[in-house]
LOGU-218029 format. One record per residue: residue number from 1; y, z, x of N, C-alpha, C, O, CB in turn. Coordinates in nm, 3 decimals. Atoms other than C-alpha are relative to their C-alpha. Glycine has a CB too. Layout:
BEGIN
pos_nY_nZ_nX_caY_caZ_caX_cY_cZ_cX_oY_oZ_oX_cbY_cbZ_cbX
NUM_Y_Z_X_Y_Z_X_Y_Z_X_Y_Z_X_Y_Z_X
...
***
This chain:
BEGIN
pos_nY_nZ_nX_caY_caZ_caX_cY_cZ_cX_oY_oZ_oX_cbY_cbZ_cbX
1_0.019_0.057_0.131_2.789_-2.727_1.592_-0.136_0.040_-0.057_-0.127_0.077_-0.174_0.013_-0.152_0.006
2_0.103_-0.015_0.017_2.431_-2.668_1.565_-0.042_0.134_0.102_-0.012_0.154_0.220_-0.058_-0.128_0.011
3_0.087_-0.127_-0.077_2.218_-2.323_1.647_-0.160_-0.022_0.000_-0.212_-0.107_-0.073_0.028_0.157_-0.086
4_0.115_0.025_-0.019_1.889_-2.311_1.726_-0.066_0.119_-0.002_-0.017_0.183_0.091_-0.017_-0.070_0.101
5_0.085_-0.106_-0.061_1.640_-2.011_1.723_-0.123_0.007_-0.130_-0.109_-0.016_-0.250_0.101_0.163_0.032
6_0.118_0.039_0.020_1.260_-1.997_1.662_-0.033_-0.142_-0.055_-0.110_-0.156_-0.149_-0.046_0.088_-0.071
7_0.047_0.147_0.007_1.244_-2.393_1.663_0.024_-0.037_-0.130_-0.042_-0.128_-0.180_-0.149_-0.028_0.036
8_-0.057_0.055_0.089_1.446_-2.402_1.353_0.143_-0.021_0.042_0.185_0.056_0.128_-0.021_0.070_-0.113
9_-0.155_-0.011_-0.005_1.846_-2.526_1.343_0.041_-0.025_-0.104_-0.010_-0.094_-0.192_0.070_-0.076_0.083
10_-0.097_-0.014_0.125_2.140_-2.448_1.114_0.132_-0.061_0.075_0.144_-0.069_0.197_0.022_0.179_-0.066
11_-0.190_0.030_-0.002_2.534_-2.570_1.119_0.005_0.137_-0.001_-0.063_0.226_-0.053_0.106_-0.092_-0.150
12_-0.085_-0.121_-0.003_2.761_-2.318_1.218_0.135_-0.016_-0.063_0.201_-0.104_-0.008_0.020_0.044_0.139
13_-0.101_0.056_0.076_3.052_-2.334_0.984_0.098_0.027_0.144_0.101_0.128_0.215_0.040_0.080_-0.169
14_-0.091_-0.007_-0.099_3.307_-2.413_1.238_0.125_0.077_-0.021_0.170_0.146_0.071_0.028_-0.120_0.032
15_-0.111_-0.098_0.019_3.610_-2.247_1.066_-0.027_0.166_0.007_0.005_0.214_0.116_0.055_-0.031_-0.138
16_0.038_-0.074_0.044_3.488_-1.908_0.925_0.147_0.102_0.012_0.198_0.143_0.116_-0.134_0.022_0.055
17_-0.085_0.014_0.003_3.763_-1.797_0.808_0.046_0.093_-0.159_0.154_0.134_-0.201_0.010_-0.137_0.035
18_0.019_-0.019_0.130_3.653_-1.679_0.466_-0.075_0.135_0.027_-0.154_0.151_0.121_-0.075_-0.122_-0.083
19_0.025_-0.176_-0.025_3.591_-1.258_0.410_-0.150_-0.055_-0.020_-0.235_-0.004_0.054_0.080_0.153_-0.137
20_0.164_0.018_0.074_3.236_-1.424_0.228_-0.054_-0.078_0.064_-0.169_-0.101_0.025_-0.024_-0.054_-0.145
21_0.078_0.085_-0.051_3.158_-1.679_0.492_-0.108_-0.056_0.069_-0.124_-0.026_0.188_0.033_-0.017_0.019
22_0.176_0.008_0.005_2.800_-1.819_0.501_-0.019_-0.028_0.139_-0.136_-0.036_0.177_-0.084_-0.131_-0.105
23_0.045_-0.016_-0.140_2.867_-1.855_0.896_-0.092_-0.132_0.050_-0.046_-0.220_0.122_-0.087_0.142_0.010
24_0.108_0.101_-0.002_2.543_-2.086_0.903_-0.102_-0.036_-0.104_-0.173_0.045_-0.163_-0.069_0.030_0.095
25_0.074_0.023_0.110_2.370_-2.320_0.669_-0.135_0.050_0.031_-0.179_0.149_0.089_0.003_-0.139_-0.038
26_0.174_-0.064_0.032_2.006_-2.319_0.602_-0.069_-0.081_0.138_-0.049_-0.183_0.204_-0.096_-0.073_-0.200
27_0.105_0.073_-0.123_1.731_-2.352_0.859_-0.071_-0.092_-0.039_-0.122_-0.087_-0.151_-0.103_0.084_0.065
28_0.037_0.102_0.063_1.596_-2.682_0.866_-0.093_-0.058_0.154_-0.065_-0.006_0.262_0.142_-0.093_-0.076
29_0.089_-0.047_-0.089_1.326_-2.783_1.102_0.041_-0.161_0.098_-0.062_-0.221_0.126_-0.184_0.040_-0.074
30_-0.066_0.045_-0.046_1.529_-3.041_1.284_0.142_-0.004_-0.049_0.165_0.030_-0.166_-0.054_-0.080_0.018
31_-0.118_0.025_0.000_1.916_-3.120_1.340_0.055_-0.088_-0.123_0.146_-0.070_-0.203_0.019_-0.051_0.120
32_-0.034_0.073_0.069_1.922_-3.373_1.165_-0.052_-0.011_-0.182_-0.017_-0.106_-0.252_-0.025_-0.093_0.083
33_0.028_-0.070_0.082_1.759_-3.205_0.854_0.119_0.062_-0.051_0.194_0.025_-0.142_-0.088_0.071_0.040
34_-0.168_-0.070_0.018_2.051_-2.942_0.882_0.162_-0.047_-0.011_0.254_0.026_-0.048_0.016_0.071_0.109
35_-0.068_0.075_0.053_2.292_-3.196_0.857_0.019_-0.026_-0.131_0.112_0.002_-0.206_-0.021_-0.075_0.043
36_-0.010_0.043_0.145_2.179_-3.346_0.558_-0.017_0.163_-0.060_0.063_0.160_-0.153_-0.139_-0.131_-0.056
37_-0.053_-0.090_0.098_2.162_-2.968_0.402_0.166_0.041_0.002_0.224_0.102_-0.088_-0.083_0.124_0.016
38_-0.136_-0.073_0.006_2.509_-2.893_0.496_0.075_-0.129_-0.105_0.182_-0.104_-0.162_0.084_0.030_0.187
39_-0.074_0.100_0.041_2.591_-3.257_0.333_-0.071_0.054_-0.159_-0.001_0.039_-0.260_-0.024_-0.171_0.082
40_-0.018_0.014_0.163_2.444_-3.176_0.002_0.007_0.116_-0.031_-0.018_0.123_-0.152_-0.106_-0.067_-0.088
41_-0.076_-0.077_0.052_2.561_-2.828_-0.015_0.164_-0.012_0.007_0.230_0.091_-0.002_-0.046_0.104_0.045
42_-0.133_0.000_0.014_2.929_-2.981_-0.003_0.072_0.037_0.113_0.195_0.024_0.113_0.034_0.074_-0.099
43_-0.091_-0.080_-0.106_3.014_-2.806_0.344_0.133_-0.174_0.034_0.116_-0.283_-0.022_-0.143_0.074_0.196
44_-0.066_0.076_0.002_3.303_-3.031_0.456_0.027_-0.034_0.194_0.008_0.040_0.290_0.107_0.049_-0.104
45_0.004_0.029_-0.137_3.368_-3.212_0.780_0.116_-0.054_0.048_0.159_-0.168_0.029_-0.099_-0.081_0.031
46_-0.141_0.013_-0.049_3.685_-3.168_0.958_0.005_-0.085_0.123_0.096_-0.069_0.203_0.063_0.139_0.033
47_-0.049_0.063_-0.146_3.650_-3.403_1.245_-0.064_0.107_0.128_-0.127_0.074_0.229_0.202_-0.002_0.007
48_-0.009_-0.066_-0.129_3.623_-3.137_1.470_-0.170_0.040_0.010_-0.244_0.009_0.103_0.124_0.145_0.001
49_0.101_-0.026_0.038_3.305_-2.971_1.282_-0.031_0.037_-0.144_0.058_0.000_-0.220_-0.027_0.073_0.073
50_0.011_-0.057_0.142_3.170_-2.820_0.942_0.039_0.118_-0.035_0.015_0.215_0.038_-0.113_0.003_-0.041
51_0.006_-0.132_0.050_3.277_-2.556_0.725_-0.020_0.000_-0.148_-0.015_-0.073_-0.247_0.122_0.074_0.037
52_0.080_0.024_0.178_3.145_-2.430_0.444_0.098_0.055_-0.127_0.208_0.111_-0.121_-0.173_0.119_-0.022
53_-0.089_0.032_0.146_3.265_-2.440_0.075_0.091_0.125_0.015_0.212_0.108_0.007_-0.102_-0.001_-0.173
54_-0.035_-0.119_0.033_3.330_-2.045_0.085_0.161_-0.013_0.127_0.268_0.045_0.115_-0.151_0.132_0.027
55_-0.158_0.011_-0.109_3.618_-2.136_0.397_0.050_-0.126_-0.045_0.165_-0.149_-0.009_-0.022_-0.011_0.199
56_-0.098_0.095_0.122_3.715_-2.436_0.166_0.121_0.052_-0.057_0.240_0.027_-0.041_-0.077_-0.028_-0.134
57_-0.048_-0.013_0.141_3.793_-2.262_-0.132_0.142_0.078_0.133_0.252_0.025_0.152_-0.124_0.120_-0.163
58_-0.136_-0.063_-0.105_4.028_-2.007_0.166_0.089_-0.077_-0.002_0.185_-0.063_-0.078_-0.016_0.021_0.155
59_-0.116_0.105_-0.036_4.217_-2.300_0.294_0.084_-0.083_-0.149_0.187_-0.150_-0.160_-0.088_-0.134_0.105
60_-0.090_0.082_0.139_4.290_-2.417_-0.087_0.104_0.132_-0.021_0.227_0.132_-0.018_-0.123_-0.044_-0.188
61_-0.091_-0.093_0.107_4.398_-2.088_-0.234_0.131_0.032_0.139_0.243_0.038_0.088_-0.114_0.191_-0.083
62_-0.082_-0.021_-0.107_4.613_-2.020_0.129_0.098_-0.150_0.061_0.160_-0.158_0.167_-0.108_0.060_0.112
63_-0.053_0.146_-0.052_4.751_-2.410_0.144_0.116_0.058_0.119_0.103_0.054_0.241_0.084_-0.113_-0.151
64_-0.106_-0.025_-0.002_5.112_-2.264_0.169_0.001_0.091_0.148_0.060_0.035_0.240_0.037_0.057_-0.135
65_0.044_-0.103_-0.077_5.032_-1.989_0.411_-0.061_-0.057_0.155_-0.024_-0.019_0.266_-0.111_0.076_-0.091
66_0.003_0.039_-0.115_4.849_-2.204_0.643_0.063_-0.155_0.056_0.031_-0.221_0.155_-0.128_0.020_0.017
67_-0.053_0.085_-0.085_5.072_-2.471_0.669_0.129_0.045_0.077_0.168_-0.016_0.177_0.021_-0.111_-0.071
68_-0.094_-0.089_-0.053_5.354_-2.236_0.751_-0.074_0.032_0.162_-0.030_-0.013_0.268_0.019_0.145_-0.113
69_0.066_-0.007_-0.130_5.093_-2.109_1.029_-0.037_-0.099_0.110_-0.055_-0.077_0.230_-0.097_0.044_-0.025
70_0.002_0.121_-0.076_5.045_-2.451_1.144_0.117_-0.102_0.029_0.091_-0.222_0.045_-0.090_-0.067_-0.055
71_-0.112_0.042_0.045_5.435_-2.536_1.136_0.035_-0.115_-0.010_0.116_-0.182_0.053_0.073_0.042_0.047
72_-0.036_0.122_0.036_5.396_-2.808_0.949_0.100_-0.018_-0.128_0.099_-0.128_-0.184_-0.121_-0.064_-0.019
73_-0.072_-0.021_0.036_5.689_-2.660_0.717_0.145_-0.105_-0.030_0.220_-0.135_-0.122_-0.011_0.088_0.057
74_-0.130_0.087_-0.026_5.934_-2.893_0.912_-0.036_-0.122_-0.034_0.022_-0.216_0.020_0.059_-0.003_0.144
75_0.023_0.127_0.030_5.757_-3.169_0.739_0.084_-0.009_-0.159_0.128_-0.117_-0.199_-0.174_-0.032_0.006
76_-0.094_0.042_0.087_5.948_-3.100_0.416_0.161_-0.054_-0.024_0.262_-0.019_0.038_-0.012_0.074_-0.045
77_-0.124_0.057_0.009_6.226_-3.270_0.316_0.063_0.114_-0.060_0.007_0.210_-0.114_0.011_-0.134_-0.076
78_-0.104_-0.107_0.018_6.550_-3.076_0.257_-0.009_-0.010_-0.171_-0.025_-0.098_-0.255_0.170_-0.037_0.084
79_-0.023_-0.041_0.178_6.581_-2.923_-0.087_-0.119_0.003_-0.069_-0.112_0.052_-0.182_0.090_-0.110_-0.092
80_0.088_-0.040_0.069_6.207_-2.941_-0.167_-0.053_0.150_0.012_-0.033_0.238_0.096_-0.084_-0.085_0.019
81_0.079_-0.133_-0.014_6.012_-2.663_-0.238_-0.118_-0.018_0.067_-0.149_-0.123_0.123_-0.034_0.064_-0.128
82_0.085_0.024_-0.080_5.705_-2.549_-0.098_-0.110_-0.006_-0.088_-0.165_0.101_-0.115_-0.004_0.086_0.105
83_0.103_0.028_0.059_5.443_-2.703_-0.302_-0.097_-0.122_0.038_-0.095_-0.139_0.160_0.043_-0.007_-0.112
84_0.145_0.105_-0.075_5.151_-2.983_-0.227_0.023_-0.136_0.057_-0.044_-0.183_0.149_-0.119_-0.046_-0.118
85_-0.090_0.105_-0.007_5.364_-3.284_-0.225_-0.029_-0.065_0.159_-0.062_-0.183_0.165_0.161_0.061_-0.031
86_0.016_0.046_-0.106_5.330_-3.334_0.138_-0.104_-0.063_0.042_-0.211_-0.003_0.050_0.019_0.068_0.059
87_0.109_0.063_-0.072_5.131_-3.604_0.290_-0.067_-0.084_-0.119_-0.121_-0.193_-0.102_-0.105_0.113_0.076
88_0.021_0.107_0.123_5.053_-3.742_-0.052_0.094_-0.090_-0.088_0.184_-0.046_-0.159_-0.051_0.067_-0.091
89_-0.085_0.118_0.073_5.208_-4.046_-0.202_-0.033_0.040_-0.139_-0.151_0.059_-0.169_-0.047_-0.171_0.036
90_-0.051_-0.018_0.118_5.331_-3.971_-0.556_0.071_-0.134_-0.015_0.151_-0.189_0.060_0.084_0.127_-0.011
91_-0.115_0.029_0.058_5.443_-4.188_-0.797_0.071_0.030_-0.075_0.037_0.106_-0.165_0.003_-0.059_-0.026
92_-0.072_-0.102_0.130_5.742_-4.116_-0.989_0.111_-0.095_-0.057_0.182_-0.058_-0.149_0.086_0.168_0.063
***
């Protein structure tokens, strides 16, 4: 989650995933520094670890693509299409 070298640390975007991805935020002269920059440049926090906006925006424009890769496909109901619907309550 965190790198360390010359007695500064950055986040390592945990996905990277993205052709443009920033890999690691900014050096910050503790951990807990680099935290709060990854929190107010927006990086996002999956539970697991951070990734940054630029492997965001990936996972938006690829929804379709990687839920197929993650075969969570068989979560649609019969006859829908494959659009966002899943996992979010709609009303209608």
């Amino acid at each position: 989650m965190f790198v360390e070298r010359n007695n500064q640390f950055s986040v390592v975007c945990y996905a990277r995933v993205a052709d443009n991805c920033s890999e690691n935020g900014g050096w910050c002269d503790s951990e807990e520094e680099a935290q709060d920059w990854v929190e107010d440049e927006c990086w996002i926090f999956s539970g697991e670890g951070w990734f940054c906006i630029e492997c965001n925006s990936h996972y938006m424009r690829n929804l379709s693509q990687t839920r197929r890769d993650k075969g969570l496909n068989s979560m649609l109901p019969n006859g829908w299409d494959d659009d966002l619907e899943v996992g979010i309550e709609t009303v209608r």
